[in-house]
N, C-alpha and C positions, 0 to 999 in steps of 0.2 A: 805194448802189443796192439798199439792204434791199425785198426785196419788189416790185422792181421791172422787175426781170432780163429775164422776156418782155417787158414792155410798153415796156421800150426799143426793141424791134426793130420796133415795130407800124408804123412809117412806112418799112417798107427790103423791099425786093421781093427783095436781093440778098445774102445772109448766104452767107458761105466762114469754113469752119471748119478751125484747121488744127493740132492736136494736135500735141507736141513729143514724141519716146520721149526722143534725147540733145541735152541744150543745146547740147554743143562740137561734135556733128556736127551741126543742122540748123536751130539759130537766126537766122544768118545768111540763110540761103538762104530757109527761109520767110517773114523777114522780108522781103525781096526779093520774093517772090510776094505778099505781101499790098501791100506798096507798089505795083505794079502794079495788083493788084487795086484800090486805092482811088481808082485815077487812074482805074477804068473806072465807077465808082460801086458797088462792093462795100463791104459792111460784113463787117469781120475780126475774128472769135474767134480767137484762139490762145494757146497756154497749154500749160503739162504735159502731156500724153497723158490723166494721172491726174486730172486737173481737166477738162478739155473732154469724155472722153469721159463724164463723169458730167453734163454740162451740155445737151449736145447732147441727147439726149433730150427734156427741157423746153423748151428754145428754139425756135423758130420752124423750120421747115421752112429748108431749104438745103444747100449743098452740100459736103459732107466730105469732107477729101480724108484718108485712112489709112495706115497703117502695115505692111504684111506681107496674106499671104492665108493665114496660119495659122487654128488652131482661136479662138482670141481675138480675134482682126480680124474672124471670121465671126461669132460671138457679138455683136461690138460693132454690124456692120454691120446685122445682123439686126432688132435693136433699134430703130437709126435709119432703116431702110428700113419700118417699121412707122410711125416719127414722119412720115413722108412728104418725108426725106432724100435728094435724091442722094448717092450714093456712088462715091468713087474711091478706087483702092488700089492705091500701089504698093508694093515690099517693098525698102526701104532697105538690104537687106543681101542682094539679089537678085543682083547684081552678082559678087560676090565667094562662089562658093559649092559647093556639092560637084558632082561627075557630074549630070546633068540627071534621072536617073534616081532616085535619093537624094534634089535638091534636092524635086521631087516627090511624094515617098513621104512626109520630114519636113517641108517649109515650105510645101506648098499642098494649105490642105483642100480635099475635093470641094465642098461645101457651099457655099461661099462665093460661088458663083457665081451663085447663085440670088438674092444682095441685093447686088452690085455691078455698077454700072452700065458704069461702065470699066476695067478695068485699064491700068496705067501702067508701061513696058515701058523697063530701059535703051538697049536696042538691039534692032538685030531679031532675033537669036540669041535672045535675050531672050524674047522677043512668040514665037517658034515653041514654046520648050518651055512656055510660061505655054497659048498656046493647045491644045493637043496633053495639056495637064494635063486637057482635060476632055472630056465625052462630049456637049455642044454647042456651039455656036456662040458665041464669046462678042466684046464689043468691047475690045480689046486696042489700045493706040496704041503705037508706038515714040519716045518722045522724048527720052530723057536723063533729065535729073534738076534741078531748080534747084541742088544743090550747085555743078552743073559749071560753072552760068551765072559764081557766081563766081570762075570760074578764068579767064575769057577777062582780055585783056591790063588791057583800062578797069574792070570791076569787082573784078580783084583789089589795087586802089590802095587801097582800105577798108583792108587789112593791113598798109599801107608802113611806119607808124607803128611799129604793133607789131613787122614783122618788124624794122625798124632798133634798137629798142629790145633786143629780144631778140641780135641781134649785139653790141651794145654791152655787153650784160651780162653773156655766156655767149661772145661772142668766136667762134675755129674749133672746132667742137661734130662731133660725130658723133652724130646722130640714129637711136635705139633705138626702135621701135614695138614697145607690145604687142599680143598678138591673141590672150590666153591665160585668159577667161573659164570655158571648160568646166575648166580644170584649176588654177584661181588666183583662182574666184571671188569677189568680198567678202563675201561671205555664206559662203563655203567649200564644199566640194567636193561635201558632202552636200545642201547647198542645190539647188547646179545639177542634183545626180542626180534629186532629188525635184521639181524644174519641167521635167524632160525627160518624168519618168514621167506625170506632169499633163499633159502636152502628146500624150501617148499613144506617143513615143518606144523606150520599152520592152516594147510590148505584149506583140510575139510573141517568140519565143526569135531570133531572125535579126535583127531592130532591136535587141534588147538587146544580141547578141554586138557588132554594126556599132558601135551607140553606147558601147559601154565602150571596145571596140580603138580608139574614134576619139579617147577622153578621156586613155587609158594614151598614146597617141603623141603628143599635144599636150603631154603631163608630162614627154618625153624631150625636145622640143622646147625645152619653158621652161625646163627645165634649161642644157640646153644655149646658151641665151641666154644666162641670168644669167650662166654661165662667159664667155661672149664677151665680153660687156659689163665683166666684170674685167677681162680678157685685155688689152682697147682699151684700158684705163684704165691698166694696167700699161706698157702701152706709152709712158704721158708724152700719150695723145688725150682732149683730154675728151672727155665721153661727155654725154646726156642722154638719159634714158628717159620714153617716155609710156607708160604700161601705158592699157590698153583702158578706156573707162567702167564696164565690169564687172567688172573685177580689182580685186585686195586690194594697194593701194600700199606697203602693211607689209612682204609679204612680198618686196619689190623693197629695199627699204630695207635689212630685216636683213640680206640676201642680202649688200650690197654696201654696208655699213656700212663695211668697214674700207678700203676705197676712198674713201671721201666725199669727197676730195679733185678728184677727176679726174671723181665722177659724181656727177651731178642726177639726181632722180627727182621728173616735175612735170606736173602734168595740169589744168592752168589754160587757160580759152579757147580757142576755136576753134585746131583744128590746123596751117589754112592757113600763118599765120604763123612756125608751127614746123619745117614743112617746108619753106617760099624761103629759112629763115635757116639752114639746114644745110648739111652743106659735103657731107656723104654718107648715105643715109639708108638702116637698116639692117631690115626685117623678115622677117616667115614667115607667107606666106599673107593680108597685109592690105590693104586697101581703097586705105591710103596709099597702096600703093607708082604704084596708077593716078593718086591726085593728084598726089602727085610728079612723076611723068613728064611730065603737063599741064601742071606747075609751070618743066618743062626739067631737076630734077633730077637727081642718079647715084641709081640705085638698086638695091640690093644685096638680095636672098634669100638670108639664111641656111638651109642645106638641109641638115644634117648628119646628118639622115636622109630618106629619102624613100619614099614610101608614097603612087601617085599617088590609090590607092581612097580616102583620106582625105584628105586633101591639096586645096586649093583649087588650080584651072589659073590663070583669069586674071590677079594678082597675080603668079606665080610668072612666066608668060610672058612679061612685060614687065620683068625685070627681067635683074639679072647674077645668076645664080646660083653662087654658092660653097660650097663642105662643109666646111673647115676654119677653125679661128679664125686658124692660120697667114696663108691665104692671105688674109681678109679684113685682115687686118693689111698686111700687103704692100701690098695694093692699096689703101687707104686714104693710105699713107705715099706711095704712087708713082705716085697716079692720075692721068691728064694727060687731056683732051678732044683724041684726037687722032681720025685718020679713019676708024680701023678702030671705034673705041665708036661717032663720030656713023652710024656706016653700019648699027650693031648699035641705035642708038636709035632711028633709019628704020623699023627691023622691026619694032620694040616699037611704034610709032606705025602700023604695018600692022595689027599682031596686034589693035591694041584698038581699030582703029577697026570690026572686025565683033563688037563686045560690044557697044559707047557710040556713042549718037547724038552727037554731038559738034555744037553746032549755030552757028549765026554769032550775032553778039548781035544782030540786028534778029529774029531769029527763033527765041529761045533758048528753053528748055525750060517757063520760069517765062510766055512768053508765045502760048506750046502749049498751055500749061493754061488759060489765061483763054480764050483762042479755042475752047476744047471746050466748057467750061459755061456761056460769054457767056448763055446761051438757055434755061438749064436752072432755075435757078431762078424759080417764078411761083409765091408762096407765097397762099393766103387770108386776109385778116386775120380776127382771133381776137375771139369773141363775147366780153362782159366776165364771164364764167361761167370761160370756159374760161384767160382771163388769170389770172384770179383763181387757179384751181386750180394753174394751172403754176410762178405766181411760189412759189407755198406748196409746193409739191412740191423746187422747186429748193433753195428755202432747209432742208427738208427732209435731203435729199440732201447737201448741205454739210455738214448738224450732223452727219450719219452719218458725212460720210467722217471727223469731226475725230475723232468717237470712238473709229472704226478706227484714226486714225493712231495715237492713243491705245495702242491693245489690241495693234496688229501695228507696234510703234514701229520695230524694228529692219527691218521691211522696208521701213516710208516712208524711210525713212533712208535704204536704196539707192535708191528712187526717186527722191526729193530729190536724189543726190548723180548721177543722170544728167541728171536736170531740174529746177532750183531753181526758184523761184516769179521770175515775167519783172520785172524791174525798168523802171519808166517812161525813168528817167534812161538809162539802156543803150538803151534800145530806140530814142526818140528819136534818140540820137546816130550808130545806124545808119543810122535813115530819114532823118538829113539828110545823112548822105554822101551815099545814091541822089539825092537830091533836089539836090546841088551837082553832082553826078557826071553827072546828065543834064539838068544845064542850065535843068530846067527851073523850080526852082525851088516845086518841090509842096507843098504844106503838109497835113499831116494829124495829124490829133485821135486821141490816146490816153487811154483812161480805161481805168480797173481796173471789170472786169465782179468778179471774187474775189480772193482773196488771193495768189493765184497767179495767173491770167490778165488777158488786157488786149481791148478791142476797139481797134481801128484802123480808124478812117473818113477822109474826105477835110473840111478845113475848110469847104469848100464846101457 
């Protein structure tokens, strides 16, 4: 497709663009949304974050859905609202996050308001502080998330495989999540310090004090994990750990090297599967702990210290909270579903149902999205001046970023290792589970737009 990139779109009134930040948290899900999408006659870009959002620009006018309302997402959007892009943005990591006050202050710029067209809102808790972030009006929708779509009972069958596989090989497991990026980064500590200051984190002397106290008490935190996660293992429990996309898996490794008997450390594919095949699953302050609970899980919050100014609520809410590695050991050994837990799980499922739109599958969050933009994209087609210059700009822009990758090799390398370049054969095998799974039998066409990204259309 050398030199040919716009002029492929030139017959498609309907382009959905849908950038990836973490393979293992959103490949699924937006594969899911573009399957949809192509049964409604959408044409789907998606690909790395890092690939699409250097694409989009050049391609043809349509609708973007994004990542975060930070200073980067406003940058990106700015951009594409200039190319004559709609834009949607919600913030994947919205959900799970500090005081509403703080989330605020660091994760939604003022700015960004001004080039996005919708905001995409977990719940309506959600939708009040996102609105309430700005000094006008803006359109804000509450719908969930496509992650959650796969957790309903019929879409999360995609995982049976896997999760049986993962029981068969790992057996009764106790399941470790990590959530320990600002203080275990792969890049290392100085790395993260220096993309907080970039992000404008440190400005004043009050954001630097918050952000350092916040990074020192996640280091007592991971600490205090790795200790547990021995403890368990001492105990005769396996153990398996997922540390974060953004963590350094070495430093998990040496931690708990002379264990290695009793503990795994593994951060392969979607988590879904990791968390139905655990027998208990253990973290501080993560996203898990809500899938889990959707999942019907036990779910344990190690709290061994507590600090609620820094500290994530909803995660922690929904879960069994414990402070010792004693008593997590206890309960682990003697844990039974008896009436007093399902009456204590009741609440957990009260608590988060005012965060999460929680939606039924005929009306689930991935087809809230296509009902928003049904209408929004009416692109013009493109003079043969303007093709010309665009295909040449893209290709462009490609040979730049190899160079970069080149130059800042050690940082594509984290990028890479949150989002690899989308394999055909993987993707496919997704979209024909959807396509068995509803019956209906859909067919749709994937071609490599770059080396990393794919478009998806329907055969038809």
């Amino acid at each position: 497709m050398f030199l040919k990139k716009r002029s492929f779109f030139q017959k498609y009134d309907k382009i959905l663009y849908l950038p990836i930040e973490v393979h293992s948290r959103e490949l699924h899900a937006k594969l899911y949304l573009a399957y949809q999408a192509s049964q409604r006659g959408w044409v789907v870009v998606i690909g790395p974050e890092y690939d699409v959002n250097k694409l989009a620009k050049y391609l043809p006018p349509g609708v973007y859905l994004g990542n975060g309302f930070h200073k980067k997402a406003t940058n990106i959007s700015k951009i594409l609202k200039k190319s004559g892009h709609y834009v949607l943005l919600q913030d994947e990591e919205g959900l799970v996050r500090w005081s509403p006050d703080k989330y605020k202050e660091y994760r939604v710029y003022p700015e960004v308001s001004n080039y996005t067209d919708f905001f995409l809102c977990w719940g309506e808790e959600d939708k009040k502080i996102i609105q309430s972030a700005f000094n006008k009006p803006i359109i804000a929708k509450a719908i969930g998330n496509p992650r959650f779509d796969l957790l309903s009972p019929n879409l999360r069958k995609i995982f049976l495989k896997n999760t049986d596989d993962i029981r068969n090989n790992y057996g009764d497991f106790i399941l470790v999540n990590g959530n320990f990026g600002s203080t275990n980064h792969a890049l290392g500590e100085n790395y993260y310090l220096n993309e907080i200051k970039l992000r404008g984190w440190l400005d004043t002397p009050s954001k630097k004090e918050y952000q350092l106290e916040r990074v020192a008490f996640q280091r007592k935190i991971f600490k205090k994990m790795i200790d547990l996660t021995i403890e368990i293992a001492k105990s005769g429990q396996k153990v398996v750990v997922r540390p974060h996309p953004s963590e350094n898996m070495d430093v998990w490794k040496k931690e708990t090297k002379n264990y290695a008997q009793n503990i795994e450390i593994i951060r392969s594919g979607n988590i879904i599967p990791w968390l139905a095949a655990a027998k208990i699953i253990i973290h501080n302050g993560c996203n898990t702990a809500i899938e889990g609970l959707l999942l019907d899980q036990t779910i344990i919050s190690y709290r061994p210290h507590r600090n609620p100014k820094l500290e994530t609520y909803l995660p922690n809410a929904v879960s069994i909270c414990l402070e010792t590695k004693e008593d997590i050991i206890n309960f682990s050994k003697n844990f039974v579903k008896d009436e007093a837990y399902l009456n204590k799980k009741k609440a957990f499922f009260d608590t988060l149902s005012n965060y999460v739109k929680i939606n039924k599958p005929e009306e689930d969050a991935s087809t809230k999205i296509l009902d928003l933009i049904e209408n929004l994209s009416q692109k013009k087609r493109d003079d043969r001046i303007r093709l010309i210059k665009d295909n040449i700009l893209i290709e462009i822009a490609l040979f730049k970023s190899i160079i970069g990758r080149k130059i800042f090799k050690k940082n594509f390398l984290y990028l890479k290792k949150k989002c690899p370049r989308l394999n055909i054969k993987q993707v496919n095998k997704i979209l024909n589970f959807f396509s068995i799974n509803n019956s209906d039998h859909y067919k749709v066409e994937i071609l490599n737009l770059t080396n990393h990204s794919l478009i998806i259309q329907s055969k038809n």
